[in-house]
N, C-alpha and C positions, 0 to 999 in steps of 0.2 A: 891290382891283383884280383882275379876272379875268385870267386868263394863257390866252391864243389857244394856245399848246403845251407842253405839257408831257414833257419827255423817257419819264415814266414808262408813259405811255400811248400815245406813239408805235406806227404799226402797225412800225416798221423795229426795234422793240427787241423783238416778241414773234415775229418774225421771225429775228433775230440771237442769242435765247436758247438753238434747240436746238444752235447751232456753238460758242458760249460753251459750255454743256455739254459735248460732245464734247470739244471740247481738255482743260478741265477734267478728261475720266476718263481721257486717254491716261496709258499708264502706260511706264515707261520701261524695258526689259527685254535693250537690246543696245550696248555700246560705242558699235558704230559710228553708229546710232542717236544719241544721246545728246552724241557729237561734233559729227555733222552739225549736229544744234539750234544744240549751242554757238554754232558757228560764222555757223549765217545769220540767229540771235536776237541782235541788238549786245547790249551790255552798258549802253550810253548811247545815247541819243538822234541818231543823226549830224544830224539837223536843226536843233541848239539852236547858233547860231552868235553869235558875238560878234565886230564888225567897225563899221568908222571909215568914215567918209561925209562928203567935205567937211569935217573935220576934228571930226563930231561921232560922237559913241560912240554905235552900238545892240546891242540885244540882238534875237534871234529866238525865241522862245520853245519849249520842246519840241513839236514839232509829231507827235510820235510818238501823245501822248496825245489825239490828236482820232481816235485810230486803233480803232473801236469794240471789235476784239479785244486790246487791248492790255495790260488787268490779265495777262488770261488766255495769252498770250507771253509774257511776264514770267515769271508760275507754273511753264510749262512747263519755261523756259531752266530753271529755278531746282530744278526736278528733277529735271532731267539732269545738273546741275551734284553734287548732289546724290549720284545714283545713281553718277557717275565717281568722288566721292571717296568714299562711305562703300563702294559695294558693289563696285567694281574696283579701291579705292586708289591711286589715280590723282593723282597731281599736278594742277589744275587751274589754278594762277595762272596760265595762259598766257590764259583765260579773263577771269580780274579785271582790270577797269579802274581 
């Protein structure tokens, strides 16, 4: 069975590949920097909710990951995180969820 699209060959993926890069080589190099990320990179999803309807249970599912730079936020928080505790020894659980 043929498939009408295919994610890999999208024109919007070979489009979105050179911003995926770019994040990718930011390098992390200043406290304050590095804070700021923390801070507006969540740690969890705030979209993924769990709630009662008429007395029946649903879930919402991470709706973060439909976010096409999303591996790549992730990577970033996670070098900042990173740079604050290995290279300014910094306390960061205020950070961990």
């Amino acid at each position: 069975m043929a498939t009408l699209f295919h994610p890999s060959t999208s024109p919007l993926v070979g489009f979105l590949t050179p911003i995926r890069h770019w994040i990718d080589r930011l390098e992390i190099h200043n406290p304050r920097v590095a804070h700021l990320i923390c801070q507006l990179i969540p740690c969890t999803c705030p979209f993924e909710r769990r709630f009662t309807l008429f007395g029946h249970p649903f879930h919402t599912p991470p709706l973060c990951e439909l976010n096409p730079f999303y591996n790549e936020f992730v990577s970033l928080r996670f070098r900042a995180l990173s740079y604050l505790s290995d290279v300014c020894g910094e306390d960061i659980e205020k950070y961990i969820c």
